[in-house]
C-alpha positions as CSV (number, residue, x, y, z in Angstrom):
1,X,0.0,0.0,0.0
2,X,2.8,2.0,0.8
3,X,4.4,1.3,-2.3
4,X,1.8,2.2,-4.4
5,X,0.8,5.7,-2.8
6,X,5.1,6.3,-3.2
7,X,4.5,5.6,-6.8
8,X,2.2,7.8,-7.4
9,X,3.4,10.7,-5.9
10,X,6.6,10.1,-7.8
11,X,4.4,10.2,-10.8
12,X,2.1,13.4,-9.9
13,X,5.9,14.8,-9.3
14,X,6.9,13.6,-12.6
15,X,4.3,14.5,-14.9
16,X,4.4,18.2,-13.3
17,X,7.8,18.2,-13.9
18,X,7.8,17.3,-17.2
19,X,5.0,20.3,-17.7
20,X,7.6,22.8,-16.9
21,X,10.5,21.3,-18.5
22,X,8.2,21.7,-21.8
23,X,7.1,25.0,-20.6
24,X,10.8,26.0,-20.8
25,X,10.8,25.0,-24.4
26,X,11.3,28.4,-27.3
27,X,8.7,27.8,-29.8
28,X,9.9,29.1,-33.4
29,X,7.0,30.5,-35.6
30,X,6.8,29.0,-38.9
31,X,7.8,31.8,-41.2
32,X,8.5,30.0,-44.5
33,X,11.8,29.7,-46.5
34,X,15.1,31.5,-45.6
35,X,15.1,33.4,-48.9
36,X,11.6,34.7,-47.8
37,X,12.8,35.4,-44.6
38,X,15.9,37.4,-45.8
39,X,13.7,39.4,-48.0
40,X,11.3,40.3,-44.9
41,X,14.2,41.2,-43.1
42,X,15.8,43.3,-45.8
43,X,12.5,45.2,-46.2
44,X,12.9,46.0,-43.1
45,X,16.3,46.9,-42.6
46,X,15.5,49.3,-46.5
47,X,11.9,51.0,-44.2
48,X,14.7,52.0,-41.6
49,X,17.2,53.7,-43.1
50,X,14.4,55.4,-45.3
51,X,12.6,56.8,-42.2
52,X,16.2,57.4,-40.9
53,X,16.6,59.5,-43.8
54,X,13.4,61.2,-44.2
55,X,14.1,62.2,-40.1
56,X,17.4,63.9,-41.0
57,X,16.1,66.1,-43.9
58,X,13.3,67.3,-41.6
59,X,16.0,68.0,-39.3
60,X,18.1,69.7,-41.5
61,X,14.8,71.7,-42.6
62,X,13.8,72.8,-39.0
63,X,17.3,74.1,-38.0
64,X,17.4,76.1,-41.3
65,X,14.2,77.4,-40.7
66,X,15.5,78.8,-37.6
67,X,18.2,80.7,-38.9
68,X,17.4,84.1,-40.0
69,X,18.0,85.1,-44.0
70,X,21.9,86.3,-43.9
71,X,22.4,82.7,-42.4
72,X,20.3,80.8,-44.6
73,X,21.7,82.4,-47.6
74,X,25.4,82.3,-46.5
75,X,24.1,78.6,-46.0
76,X,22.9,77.8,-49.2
77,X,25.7,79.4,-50.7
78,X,28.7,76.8,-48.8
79,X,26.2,73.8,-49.4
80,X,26.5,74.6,-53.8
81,X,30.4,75.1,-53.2
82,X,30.7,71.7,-51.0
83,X,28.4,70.3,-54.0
84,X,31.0,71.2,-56.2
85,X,34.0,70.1,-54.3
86,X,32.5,67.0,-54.3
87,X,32.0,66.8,-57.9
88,X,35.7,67.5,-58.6
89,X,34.4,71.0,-59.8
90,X,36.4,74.6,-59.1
91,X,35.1,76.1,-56.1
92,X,33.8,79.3,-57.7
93,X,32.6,79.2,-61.5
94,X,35.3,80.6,-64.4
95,X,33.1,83.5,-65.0
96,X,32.1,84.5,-61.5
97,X,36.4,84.5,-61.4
98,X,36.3,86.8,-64.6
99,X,33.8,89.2,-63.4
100,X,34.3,89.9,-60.0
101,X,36.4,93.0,-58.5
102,X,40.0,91.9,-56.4
């Protein structure tokens, strides 16, 4: 009698125990093929650095708003000449050079 009342709690113990062993378990959703997976994931990565974009120009936007018009066109004038650095351009056009009083 003894025995079997021994057994059974062993195998009340058992069967909870082998609940939370399950419990500790990571279920992995079914998402399809890798390929389809690595496209998701690009997607998302692209949606990022698109809103990470679109958050700098309005940036840039609200600080140049701020600044009064001698900034902003003293601004606008050293963003075309970095534009034209970049290009491998001279820094000030041949005529502007031709034109201008020393």
């Amino acid at each position: 009698m003894k025995k079997r009342i021994l057994l059974i709690i062993i195998a009340l113990f058992s069967f909870g125990f082998y609940g939370y062993l399950n419990a500790q378990q990571v279920k992995q959703p079914k998402t399809g093929s890798t390929k389809k997976q690595m496209k998701r994931l690009n997607k998302i990565e692209n949606q990022k650095l698109k809103d990470q974009e679109k958050a700098e120009k309005d940036l840039m936007k609200k600080h140049k708003k701020l600044q009064d018009k001698s900034t902003r066109k003293m601004m606008k004038k050293s963003d075309k000449k970095s534009k034209r650095m970049k290009k491998g351009k001279r820094s000030e056009s041949f005529w502007r050079k031709l034109f201008t009083k020393k």
